[in-house]
C-alpha positions as CSV (number, residue, x, y, z in Angstrom):
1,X,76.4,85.9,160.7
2,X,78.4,86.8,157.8
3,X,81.1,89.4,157.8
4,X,81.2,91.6,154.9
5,X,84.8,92.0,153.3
6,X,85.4,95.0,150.8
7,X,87.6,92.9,148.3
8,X,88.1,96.0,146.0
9,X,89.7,98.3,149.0
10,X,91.5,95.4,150.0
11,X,93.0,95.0,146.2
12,X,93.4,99.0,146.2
13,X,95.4,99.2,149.5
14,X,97.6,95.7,148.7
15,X,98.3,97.5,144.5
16,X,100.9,100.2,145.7
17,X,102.7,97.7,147.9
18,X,101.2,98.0,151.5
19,X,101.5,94.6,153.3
20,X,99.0,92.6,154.6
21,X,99.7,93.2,158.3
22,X,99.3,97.0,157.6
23,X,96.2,96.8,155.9
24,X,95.3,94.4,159.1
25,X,95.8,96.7,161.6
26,X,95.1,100.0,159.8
27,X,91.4,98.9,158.3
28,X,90.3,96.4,161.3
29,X,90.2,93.2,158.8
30,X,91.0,89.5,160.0
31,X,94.8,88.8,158.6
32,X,93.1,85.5,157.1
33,X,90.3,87.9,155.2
34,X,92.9,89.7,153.5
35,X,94.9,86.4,152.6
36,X,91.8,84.7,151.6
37,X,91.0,87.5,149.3
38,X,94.4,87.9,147.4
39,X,95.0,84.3,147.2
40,X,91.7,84.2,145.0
41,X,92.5,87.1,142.8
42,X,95.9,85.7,142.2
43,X,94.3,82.0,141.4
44,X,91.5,84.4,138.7
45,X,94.3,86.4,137.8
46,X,92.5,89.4,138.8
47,X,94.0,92.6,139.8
48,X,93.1,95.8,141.1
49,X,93.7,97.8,137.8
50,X,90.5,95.1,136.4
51,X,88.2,96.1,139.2
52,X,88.8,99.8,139.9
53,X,86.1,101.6,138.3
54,X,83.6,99.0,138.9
55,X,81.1,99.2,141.6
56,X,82.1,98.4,145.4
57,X,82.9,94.5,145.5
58,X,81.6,92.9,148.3
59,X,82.5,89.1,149.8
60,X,80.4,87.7,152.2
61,X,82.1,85.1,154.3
């Protein structure tokens, strides 16, 4: 089964500077989700200030 990864919190917590360990341990998400995540917004050039008033983004991996 699929976990579902909430790409837009993950962009929201990482924006201000919080590191990937802390969103790790503080949110319960997979060290590799977070990186997975961020590495794709970097290769679309997408960041959190693009997404923020859009609806909840979900990634099912």
């Amino acid at each position: 089964m699929a976990n579902k990864i909430n790409v837009k919190l993950i962009m929201e917590l990482k924006a201000p500077g919080l590191s990937q360990n802390v969103i790790a341990k503080t949110r319960h998400i997979s060290k590799r989700s977070i990186a997975d995540v961020l590495n794709i917004a970097r290769e679309k050039q997408i960041f959190y200030d693009d997404i923020k008033n859009k609806s909840i983004g979900i990634l099912m991996v």
